[in-house]
N, C-alpha and C positions, 0 to 999 in steps of 0.2 A: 551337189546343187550349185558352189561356188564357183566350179570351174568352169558351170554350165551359163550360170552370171558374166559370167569374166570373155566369155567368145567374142562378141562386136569388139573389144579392148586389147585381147589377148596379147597383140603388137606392142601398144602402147605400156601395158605393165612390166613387159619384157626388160622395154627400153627403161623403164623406172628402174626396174631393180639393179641396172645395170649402170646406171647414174648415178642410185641412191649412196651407194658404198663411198664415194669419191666428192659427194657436194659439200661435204667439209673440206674446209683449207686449214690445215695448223701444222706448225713446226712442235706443238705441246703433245708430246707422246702421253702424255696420260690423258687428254680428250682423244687423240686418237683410238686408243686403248678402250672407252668408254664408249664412244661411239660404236665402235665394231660392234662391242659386247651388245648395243641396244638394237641396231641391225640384226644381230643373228638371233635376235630373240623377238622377232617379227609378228605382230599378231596376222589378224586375214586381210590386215590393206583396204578395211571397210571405206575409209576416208577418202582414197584415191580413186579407191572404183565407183563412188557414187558420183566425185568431179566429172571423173573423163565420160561417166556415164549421161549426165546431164549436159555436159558440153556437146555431145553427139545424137543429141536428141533435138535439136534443130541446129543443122551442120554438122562441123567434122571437129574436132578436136585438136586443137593448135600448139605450137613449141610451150606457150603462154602458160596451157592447160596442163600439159605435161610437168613444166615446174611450178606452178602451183598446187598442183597434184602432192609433188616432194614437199610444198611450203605446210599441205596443210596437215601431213602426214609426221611432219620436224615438229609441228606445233601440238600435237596430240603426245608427241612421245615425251615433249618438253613438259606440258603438263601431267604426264603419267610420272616423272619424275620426281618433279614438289609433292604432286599428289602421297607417294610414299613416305616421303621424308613426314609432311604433316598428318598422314596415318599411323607411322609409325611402322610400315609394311614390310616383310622380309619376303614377301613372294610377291611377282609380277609375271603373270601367265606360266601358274608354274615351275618359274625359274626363281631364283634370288634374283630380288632387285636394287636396282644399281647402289641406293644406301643402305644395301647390305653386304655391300661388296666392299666399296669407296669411302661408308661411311656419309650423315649428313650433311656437312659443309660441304664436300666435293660437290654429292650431288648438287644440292642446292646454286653450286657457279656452274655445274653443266650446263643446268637448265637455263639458267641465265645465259648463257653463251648461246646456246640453242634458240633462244628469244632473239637475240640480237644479230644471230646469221637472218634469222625467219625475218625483219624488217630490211635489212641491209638489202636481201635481196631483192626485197617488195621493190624498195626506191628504184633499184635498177630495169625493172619493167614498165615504169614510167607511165603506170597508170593509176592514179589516186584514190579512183573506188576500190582498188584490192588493199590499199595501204590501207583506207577508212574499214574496211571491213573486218580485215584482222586484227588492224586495232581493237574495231568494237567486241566483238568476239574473245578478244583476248580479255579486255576487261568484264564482259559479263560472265566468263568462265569464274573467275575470283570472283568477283559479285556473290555465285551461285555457294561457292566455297565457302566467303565469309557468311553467306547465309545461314548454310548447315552448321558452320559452327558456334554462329550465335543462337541457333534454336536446338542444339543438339540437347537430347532427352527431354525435351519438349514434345511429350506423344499428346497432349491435346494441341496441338496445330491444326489447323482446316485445312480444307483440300486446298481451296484457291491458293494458298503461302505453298503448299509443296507444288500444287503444281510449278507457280513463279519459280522454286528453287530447280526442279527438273530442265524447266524449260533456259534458267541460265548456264547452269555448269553439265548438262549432257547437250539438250537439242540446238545451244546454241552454235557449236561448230560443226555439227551434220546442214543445221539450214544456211550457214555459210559457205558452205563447200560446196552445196549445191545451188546457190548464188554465183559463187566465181565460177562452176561450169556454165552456166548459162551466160555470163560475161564473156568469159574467155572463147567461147567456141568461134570457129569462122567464120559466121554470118554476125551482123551487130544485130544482137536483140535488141527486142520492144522492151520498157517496161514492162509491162504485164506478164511478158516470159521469165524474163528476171525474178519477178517477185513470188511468181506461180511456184519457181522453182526452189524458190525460198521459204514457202511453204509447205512444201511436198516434205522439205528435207527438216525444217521444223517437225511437223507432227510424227514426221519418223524417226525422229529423236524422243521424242516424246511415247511415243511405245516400246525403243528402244530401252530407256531405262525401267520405263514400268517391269518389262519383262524381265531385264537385271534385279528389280526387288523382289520378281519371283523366285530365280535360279536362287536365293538366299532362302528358300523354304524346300524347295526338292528339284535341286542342282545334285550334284555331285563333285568331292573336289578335284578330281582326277581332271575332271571337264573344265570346272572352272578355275582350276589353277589359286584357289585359294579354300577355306576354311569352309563348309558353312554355316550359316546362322552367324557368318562375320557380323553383318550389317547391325544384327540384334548386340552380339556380343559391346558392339562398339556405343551403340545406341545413335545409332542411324534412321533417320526416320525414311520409313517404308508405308507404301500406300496400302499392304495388305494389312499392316498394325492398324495405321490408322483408321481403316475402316473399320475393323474388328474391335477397337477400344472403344469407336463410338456406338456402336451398334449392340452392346451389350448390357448387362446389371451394373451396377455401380459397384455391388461387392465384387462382383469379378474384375472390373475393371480396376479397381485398387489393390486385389490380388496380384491382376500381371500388372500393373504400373511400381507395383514394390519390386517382381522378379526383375522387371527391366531394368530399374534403376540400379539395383544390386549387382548388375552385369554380370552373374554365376554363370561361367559357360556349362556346367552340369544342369543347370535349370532350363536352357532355353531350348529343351524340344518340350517341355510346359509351353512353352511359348506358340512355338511351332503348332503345336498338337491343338491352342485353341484359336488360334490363324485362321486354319485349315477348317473346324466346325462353326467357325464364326462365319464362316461365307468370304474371310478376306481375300481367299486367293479367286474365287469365282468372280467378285468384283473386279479387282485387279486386270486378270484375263477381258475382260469385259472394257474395262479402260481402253488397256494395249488393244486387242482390235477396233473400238473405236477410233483412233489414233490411226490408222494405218487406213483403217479406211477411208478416213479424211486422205493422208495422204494418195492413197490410188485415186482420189480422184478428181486430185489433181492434175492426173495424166488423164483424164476423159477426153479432152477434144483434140490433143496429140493423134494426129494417122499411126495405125501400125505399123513395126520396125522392131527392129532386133534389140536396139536402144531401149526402146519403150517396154520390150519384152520383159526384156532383162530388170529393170525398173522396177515393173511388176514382182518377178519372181524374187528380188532382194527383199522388197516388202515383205513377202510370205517365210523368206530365210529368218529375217529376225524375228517375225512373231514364232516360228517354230524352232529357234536354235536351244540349244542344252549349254550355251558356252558362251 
């Protein structure tokens, strides 16, 4: 289905992957070294194909679009980076990741380097909304961060606070990305296309990760390149717990509010097992397509096009992906 997404762009990713190897500069062979290694360990390029997607969905998609595309693709790997180091992570998609290769500290100045190519480059396009934008972005990802870490095992949280935390540290560089394609395309959009766009790609983050708390109940790790019942094991909060601990007895609830705290990974298909008849995952699913729907329809007053198509069918790829 991805490649069948990927057709109006096919050109343009070409030319990405063909740039992407080279848009570092450094005489430091061990970023060199590191880079490669995070290049070839490549996830599906969800980031780049929704920009160039959105950029060509009124007009054509510009030099602009193309290296933003790479900016915003540096900026997700940079934070898949910290992200480990502050998990604690030895796999990323799969692979060992990078501080488990290099170790903490290293990673930790990769990514910092990687932050500081990703502005560097901004100033030199000479347009202030993309600087303002990844700035903000870049701070509300940490925002999201610091949030889950100040409420972590906090399974009485309400929706509204997970949602806010969803909505900082995943939806908010999918609604960015597809901001700077509707910037960057060939034609100067209106406002209202900008912003359209910005919401399209917000709520599709936003089912986006709902659907990640699922794959943490019947994912598989083969698929998703890590554990499952990580999230649980870590004490992450997850929309299907939360619903499931509010909707139940009290004695039950202080049953699995002890298994969680205790973090047994022998225990957490107890966990699983009362997820699942509490109705959390059916809610859950129920979220995620809400969220997606919002977004399609977004695209309502868009004319048909391959652009638009494709748009569509990403939408239905992530509410139906295993990975």
């Amino acid at each position: 289905m991805l490649e069948k997404i990927c057709l109006p762009i096919k050109k343009e990713l070409e030319e990405l992957e063909q740039e992407f190897s080279s848009i570092i500069e450094t005489d430091v062979k061990l970023i060199q070294d590191i880079f490669s290694y995070v290049i070839s360990n490549k996830g599906k390029r969800l980031r780049p194909i929704l920009l160039l997607l959105c950029s060509g969905l009124k007009g054509k998609s510009t030099e602009i679009s193309l290296k933003t595309a790479m900016i915003v693709e540096l900026l997700h790997s940079a934070t898949l980076i910290h992200d480990d180091v502050v998990d604690n992570s030895n796999l990323r998609r799969g692979n060992p990741s990078v501080n488990s290769i290099w170790e903490n500290k290293i990673s930790v100045l990769i990514g910092d380097f990687l932050f500081a190519h990703i502005f560097g480059s901004l100033v030199g396009m000479k347009d202030n909304r993309l600087i303002k934008i990844i700035a903000e972005v870049t701070s509300q990802m940490s925002q999201g961060e610091l949030l889950q870490m100040e409420r972590v095992q906090d399974f009485q949280m309400d929706e509204e606070t997970y949602m806010k935390l969803i909505s900082r540290k995943t939806a908010s560089l999918l609604a960015a990305t597809c901001q700077i394609g509707a910037i960057t395309s060939s034609v100067d959009n209106e406002t209202k296309h900008i912003e359209n766009m910005r919401m399209f790609g917000e709520n599709l983050g936003i089912a986006f990760q709902i659907k990640d708390d699922l794959l943490d109940f019947y994912g598989s790790q083969d698929d998703l390149g890590k554990p499952i019942g990580k999230d649980l094991i870590e004490n992450i909060i997850t929309l299907p717990v939360l619903y499931s601990l509010k909707n139940t007895d009290e004695d039950t609830r202080e049953k699995m509010l002890s298994i969680l705290e205790n973090g047994k990974e022998d225990e957490m298909q107890t966990i699983i097992e009362f997820v699942k008849k509490s109705g959390g995952l059916n809610y859950a699913e129920k979220k995620a397509n809400f969220y997606i729907k919002s977004a399609l329809d977004c695209l309502d007053n868009y004319p048909p096009s391959l652009y638009k198509e494709s748009l569509i069918l990403l939408s239905e790829y992530i509410t139906a992906r295993n990975k």
